[in-house]
Every structure is written in structure tokens, then in C-alpha cells.
C-alpha positions as CSV (number, residue, x, y, z in Angstrom):
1,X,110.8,114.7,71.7
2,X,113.3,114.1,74.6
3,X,112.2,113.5,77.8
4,X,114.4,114.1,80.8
5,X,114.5,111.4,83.3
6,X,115.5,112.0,87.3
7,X,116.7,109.8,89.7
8,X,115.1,108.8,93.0
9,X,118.0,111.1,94.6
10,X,117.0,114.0,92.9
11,X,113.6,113.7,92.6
12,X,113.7,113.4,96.9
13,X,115.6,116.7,97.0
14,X,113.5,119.7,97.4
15,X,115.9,122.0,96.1
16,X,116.5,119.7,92.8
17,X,112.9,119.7,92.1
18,X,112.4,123.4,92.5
19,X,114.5,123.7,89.5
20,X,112.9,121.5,86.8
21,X,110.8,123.7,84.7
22,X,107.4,123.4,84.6
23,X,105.3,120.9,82.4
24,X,102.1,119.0,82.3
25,X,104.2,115.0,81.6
26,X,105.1,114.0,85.0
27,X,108.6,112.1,85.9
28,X,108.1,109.1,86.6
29,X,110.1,106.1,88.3
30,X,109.3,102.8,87.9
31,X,108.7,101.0,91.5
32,X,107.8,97.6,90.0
33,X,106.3,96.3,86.9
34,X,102.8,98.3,85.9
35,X,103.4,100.8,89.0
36,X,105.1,104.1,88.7
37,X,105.4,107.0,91.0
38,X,106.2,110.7,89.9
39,X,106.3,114.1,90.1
40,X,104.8,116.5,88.3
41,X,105.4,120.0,87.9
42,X,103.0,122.8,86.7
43,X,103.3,126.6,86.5
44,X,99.6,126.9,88.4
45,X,100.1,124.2,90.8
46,X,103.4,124.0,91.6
47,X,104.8,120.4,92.3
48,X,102.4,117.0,92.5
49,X,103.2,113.7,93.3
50,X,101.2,110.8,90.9
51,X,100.7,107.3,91.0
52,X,100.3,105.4,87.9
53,X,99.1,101.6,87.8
54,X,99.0,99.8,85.0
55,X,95.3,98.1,84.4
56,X,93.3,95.6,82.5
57,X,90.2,97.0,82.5
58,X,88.9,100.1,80.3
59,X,92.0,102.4,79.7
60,X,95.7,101.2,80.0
61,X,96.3,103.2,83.0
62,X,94.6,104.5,86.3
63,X,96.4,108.1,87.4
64,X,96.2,108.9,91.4
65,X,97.3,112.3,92.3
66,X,98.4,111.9,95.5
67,X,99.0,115.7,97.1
68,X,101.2,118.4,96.8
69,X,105.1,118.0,96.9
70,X,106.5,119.9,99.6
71,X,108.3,122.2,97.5
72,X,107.8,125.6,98.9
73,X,105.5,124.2,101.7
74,X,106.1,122.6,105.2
75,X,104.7,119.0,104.6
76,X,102.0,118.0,106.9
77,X,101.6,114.2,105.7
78,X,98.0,115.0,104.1
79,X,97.5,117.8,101.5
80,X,101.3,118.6,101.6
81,X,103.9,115.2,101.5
82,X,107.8,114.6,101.4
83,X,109.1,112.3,98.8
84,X,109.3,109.9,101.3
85,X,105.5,110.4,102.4
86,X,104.3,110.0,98.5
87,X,106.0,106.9,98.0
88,X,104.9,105.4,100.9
89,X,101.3,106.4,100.0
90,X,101.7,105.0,96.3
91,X,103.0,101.6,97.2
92,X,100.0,101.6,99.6
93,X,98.0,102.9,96.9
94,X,98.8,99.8,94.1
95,X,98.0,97.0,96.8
96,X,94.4,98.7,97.8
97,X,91.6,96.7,97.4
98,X,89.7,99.0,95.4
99,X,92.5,98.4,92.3
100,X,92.6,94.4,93.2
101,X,89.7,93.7,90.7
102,X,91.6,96.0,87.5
103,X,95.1,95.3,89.0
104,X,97.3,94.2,85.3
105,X,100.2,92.6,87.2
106,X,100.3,90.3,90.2
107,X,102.6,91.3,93.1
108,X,104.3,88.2,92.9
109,X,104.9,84.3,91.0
110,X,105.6,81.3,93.2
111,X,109.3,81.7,92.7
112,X,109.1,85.0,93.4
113,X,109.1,87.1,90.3
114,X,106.2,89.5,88.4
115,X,104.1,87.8,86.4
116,X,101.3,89.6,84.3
117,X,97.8,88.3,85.1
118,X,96.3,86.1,81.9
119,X,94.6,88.2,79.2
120,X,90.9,88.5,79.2
């Protein structure tokens, strides 16, 4: 089964996203190794941001649905976000303390590249 794939450009245009039919996968866009943002669209809900994070504990990943994409709504930075807004609140998402503990990639090596935290 093929799976379309968006851009960050089209995904942060309202318009765009009003237009991609409606599923249960969510788009994702990869932000950094284990930690991917999306959008997912559903014919009862309309449009959702997501967080994804990759884990080592229990299952393989930990889903955060964010709030509602501003798609037929005025945003208001809680319930209702911009693509901007979601993003913003994923990145802070990954890096909360609550995920340190299950967290399956470290931000950052010494030299400045990902590094995957050692197996349990």
C-alpha cells in the first residue's frame, strides 16, 4: 500500500491540508531521530496534530495528540493550533521530563550527533 508523504510547506498550509482525504495513518515528518510530528485527518474529527516518540520501554512508540489543526477553526493556541503552534508544542513535548526515563534516543553525542541510548 502506498502512502503519500507531504512536505513541511504543505503540511503548514491550511488550504493544502483541507484537501487530503480523510484517513486514520497520520503524515508524519521526521524532526529528529525517534521524534515525529504529523497530521492526521479523520472524517469525524477533522484535522489533528500528533506527536510520536520513539521509546524503550513497553511498546515501540508513545502517540501525543496534541489538539486540533486549525483547519476550519480560528486557532486559539490551546484546543485549536497552527502548524507552527503544534510543532512548537511537540519539540517541547519529546524533551519533557515525564518521557526522560522511556526516551529511546539521546538529544545529543559529544560531538554533536544522535546517538541511541544502550539496549536494556
Amino acid at each position: 500500500m502506498f502512502t503519500h508523504r507531504y512536505t513541511e510547506v504543505e503540511l503548514a498550509d491550511r488550504q493544502f491540508r483541507r484537501s487530503i482525504p480523510p484517513k486514520w495513518e497520520v503524515y508524519y515528518l521526521l524532526l529528529a531521530r525517534g521524534r515525529c510530528f504529523g497530521y492526521r485527518r479523520t472524517p469525524k474529527c477533522g484535522g489533528r496534530w500528533v506527536a510520536r516518540l520513539r521509546v524503550t520501554v513497553g511498546c515501540f512508540y508513545r502517540e501525543y495528540n496534541m489538539g486540533l489543526a486549525d483547519d476550519t477553526r480560528a486557532a486559539d493556541g490551546k484546543k485549536v493550533l497552527t502548524f507552527a503552534q503544534a510543532k512548537q508544542k511537540a519539540l517541547e513535548w519529546f524533551d519533557s521530563p515525564e518521557n526522560l526515563p522511556i526516551r529511546g534516543w539521546k538529544p545529543r553525542s559529544a560531538d554533536g550527533g544522535l546517538t541511541s541510548s544502550p539496549a536494556r
